[in-house]
N, C-alpha and C positions, 0 to 999 in steps of 0.2 A: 587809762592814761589821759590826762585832761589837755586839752590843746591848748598851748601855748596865746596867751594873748598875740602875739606877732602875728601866728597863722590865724586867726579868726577873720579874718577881712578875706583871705584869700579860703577859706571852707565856705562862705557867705556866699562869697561871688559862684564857689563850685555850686553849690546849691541847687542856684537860680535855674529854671529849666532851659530858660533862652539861652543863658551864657555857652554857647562854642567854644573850642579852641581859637577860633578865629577873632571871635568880640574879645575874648579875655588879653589876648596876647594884643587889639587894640586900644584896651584901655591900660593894658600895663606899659606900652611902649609910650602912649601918650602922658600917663600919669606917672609914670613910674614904680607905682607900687599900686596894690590893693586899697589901702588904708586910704590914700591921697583919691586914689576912685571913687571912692564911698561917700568922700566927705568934698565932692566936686558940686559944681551946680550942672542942673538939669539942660541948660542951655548947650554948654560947653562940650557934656559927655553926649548929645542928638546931632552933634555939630559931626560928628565922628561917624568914618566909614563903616556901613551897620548898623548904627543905630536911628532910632527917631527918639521923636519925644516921649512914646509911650514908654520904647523902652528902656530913654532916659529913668521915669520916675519909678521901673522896676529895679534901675539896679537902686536907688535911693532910700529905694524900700524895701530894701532887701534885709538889710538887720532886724526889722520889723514882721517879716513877711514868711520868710525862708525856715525850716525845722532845724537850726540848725544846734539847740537846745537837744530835740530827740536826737541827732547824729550826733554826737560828742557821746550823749549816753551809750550807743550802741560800739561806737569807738571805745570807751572804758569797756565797754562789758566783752569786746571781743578781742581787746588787748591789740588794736590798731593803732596806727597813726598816722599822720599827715604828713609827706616828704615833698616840703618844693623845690621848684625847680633853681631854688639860692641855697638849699639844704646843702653842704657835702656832700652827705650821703647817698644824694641824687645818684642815680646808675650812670655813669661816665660815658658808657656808649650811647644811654638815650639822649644824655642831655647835650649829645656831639651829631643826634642824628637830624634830618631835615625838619623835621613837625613833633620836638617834643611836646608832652604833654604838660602844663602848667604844675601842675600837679598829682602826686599817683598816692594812692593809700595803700599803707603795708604791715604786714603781718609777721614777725619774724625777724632776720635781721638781715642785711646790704653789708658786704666786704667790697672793699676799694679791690680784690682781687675777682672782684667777680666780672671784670672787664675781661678776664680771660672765659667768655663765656660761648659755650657751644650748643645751639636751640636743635631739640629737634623733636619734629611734629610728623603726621600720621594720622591714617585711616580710624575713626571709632570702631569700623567694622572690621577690624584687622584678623588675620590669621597667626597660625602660632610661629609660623615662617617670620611672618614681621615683627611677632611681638618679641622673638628669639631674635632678633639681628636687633631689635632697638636696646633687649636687655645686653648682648656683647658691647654692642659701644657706647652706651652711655655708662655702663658699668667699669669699663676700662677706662675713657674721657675722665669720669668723676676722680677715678684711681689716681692719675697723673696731675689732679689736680684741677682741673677744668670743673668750673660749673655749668652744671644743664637745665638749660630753661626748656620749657615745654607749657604746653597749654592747659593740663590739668582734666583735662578730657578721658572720656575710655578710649580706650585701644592701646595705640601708639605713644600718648601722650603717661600716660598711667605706667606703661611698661617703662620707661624712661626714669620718670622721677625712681619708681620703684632702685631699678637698677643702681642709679646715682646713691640715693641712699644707704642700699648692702652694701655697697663698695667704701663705702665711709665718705662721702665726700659731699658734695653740697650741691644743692638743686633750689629754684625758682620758679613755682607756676606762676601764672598771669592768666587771669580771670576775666572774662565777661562778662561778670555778674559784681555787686558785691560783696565785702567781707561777712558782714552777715548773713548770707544765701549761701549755705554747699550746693554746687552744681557740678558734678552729680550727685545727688543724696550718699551713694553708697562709697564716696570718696576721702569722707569726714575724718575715718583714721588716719589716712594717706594725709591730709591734709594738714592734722597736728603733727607728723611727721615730718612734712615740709620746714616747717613755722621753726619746729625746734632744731633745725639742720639747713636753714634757710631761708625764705621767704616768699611768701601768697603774697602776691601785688595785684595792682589793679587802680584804673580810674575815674572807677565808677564810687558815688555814694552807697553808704552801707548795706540798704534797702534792693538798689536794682535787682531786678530778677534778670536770669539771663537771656536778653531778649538778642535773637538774631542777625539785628541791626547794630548791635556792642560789639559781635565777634569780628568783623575787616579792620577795627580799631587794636581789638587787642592781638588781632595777627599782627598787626605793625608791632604793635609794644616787643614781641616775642624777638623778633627780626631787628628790632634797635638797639635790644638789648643784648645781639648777640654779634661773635665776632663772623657767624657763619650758618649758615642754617642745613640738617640734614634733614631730608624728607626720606621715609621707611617706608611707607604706604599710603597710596592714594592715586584716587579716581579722576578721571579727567576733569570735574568740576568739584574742586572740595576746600575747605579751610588751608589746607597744608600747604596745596597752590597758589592761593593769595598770601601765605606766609613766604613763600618763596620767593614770588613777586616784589613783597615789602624789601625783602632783603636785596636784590636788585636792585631794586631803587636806590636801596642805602649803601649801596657801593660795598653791599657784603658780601661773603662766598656761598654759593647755593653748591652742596652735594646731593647728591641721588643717590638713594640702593636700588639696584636692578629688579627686577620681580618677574615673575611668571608670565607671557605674556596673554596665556588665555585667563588670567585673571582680570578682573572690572578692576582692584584694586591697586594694580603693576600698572595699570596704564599712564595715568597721571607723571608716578616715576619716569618709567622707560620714555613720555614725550620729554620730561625732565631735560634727558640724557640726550634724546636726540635736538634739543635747541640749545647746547649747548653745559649744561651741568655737569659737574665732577663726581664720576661716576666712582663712587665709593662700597668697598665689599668691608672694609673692616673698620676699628678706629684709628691702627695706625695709617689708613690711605687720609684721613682727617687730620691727624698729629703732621704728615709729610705738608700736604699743602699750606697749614699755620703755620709751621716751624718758623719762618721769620717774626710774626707775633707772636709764638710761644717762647722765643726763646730767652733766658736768662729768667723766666717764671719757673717752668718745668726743669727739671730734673734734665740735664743733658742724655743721662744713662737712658731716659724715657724714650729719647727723639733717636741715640744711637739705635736701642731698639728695635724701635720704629724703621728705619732707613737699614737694618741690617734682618729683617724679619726673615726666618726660613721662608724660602719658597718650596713648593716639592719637585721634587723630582719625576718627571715624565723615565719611566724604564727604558731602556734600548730595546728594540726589537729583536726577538731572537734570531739566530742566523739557522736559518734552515736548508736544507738540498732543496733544488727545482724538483719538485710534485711531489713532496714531504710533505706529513699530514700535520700540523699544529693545533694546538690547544692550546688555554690558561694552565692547564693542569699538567701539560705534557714541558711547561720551559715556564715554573713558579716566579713571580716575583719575589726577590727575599725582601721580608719586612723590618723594617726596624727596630728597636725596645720599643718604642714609643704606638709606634702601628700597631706591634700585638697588642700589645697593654691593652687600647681602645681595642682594637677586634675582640678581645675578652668580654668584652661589656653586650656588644653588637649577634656575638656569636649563636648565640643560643636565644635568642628575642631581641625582634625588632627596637630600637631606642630613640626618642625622639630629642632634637638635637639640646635642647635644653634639660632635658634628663640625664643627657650625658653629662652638659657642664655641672647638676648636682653631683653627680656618682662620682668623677675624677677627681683625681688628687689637685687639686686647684696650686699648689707649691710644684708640682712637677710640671702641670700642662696649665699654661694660660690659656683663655678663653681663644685670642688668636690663634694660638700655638695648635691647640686645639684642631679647631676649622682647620689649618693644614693640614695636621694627619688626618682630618673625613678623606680631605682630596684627596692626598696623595693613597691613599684604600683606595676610593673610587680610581682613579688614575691605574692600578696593579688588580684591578677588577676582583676588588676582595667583596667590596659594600658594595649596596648601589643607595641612591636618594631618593625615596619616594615624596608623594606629594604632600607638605607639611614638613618639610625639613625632617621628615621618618627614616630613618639611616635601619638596613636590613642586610645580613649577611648572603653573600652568594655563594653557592655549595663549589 
């Protein structure tokens, strides 16, 4: 897709190695546009906070200087384009946040509904614990409608998109890298799956490789672009944290999933939670705290749902005589349809909790619905939980 002569002044100035967010957004407030900066004198644009003379005569020469011949080619060859910050299309939450980007390059496609959006990021090194809690609620989020942004990463960020996708619904990664660069190599499928159910963004030129000093930018992107950030998994010093952070900043909602605490990878969360985080076990603990921006989007029946979810049932104690010997076996808990159903699956070999949500009837048991009957078993001492969200019968 060939860029629009309008956007060539402003892919120009992206070019440039010097141009910042910072210079760019000076020479557009002073100039007003791109086109008008180009075509300024060298005096005028050194006069300006930032610049000198030298780097007066670079932007000058920058239609001269800049590859911006080879990016246009790589943009047709990878079905890109250039979205500014005067585009519509621009993401409504970024271009409402404190430091958008002048500019983002995109793969795919941008819905004005994508303002109901729900980011969530996560350990590379994750467990099946976390990759199983990011696939229930991003899978459910997507369900209801909500878009899931994520970072496009292994782990967390992968199980995500994934989830969004089966679910039917639409997802967002945002890269650190280029649109010509898959990072990670083995992400590529995942990746035109995005594009056709979404969209790969990013604000970097085609070419960047993804260098480590890209990712604190595009953890902002992830956090502006969303109405709310959940973190899954993560270590006290990791990307997901400074996704957190951004979101803070941007006056958005940070949730947290609890995690194990002799895990490296719960720690991050669990401080989450103790400075303050909304500490979330499902989607609909997510769908309750949005409900005033979800609402008249979503489905009401979604949020009723939501705000009506079973809880389990803790059993009464049986009543016993003074120095009467009790047992599990000796005063049963009765089960429900739904309890045995799952005990059938559990009974006879261990199942791990994502194995279950393939085996069950997905029309009888939601993925929520689900997770309560674990508990309510664990709670009537039928299961127990092993380590890896491993669900095993107790005799």
């Amino acid at each position: 897709m060939p860029v629009a002569d309008s956007k060539l002044p402003w892919l120009i100035l992206r070019l440039l190695p010097e141009m910042t967010r910072v210079r760019f957004y000076t020479l557009f407030d002073h100039f007003q546009s791109p086109r008008l900066a180009l075509g300024a004198g060298a005096a005028e644009i050194a006069s300006l906070r930032g610049f000198d003379s030298a780097l007066a005569r670079k932007v000058l020469e920058a239609p001269r200087t800049v590859p911006v011949q080879r990016e246009q080619e790589l943009m047709a060859q990878h079905d890109a384009r250039l979205v500014t910050i005067e585009d519509e299309e621009y993401p409504e939450n970024l271009r409402k946040s404190s430091f958008p980007p002048p500019m983002i390059y995109v793969r795919g496609t941008l819905h004005a509904d994508d303002r109901y959006a729900i980011a969530m990021v996560g350990s590379r090194h994750s467990t099946v614990y976390g990759r199983s809690v990011a696939q229930q609620m991003a899978g459910r989020l997507a369900a209801v409608g909500m878009t899931v942004i994520s970072g496009f990463a292994r782990g967390i960020d992968s199980a995500a998109h994934e989830a969004a996708l089966r679910a039917g619904g639409r997802t967002i990664g945002v890269l650190g890298n280029g649109l010509a660069v898959c990072y990670p190599a083995e992400n590529k499928k995942l990746g035109d799956e995005i594009v056709a159910n979404g969209a790969l963004v990013t604000e970097y030129p085609m070419e960047t490789p993804p260098d480590r000093y890209n990712f604190p930018e595009r953890n902002h992107l992830i956090a502006a672009m969303s109405l709310g950030t959940v973190v899954v998994e993560a270590a006290e010093k990791s990307g997901a944290l400074i996704t957190a952070n951004e979101a803070l900043d941007e006056n958005r909602f940070v949730f947290a999933v609890p995690g194990d605490v002799n895990r490296l990878n719960s720690r991050g969360t669990n401080k989450l939670i103790q400075a303050g985080a909304r500490l979330v076990q499902n989607a609909n603990d997510v769908l309750l705290e949005l409900k005033d921006q979800l609402r008249g989007f979503i489905k009401e029946e979604a949020l009723a749902e939501a705000e009506n979810a079973d809880l389990p049932q803790v059993p009464a104690p049986a009543t016993a005589k003074p120095g009467a010997k009790t047992s599990r076996k000796s005063t049963p808990s009765k089960l429900t349809e739904d309890e045995g159903y799952v005990l059938e699956f559990i009974q006879h070999e261990p199942q791990y909790f994502d194995v279950l949500v393939s085996k069950v009837d997905g029309s009888r048991l939601s993925v929520p619905k689900l997770s309560s009957v674990l508990l309510a078993l664990e709670l009537k001492q039928r299961i127990k939980q092993l380590p890896g969200k491993l669900y095993a019968a107790l005799d």
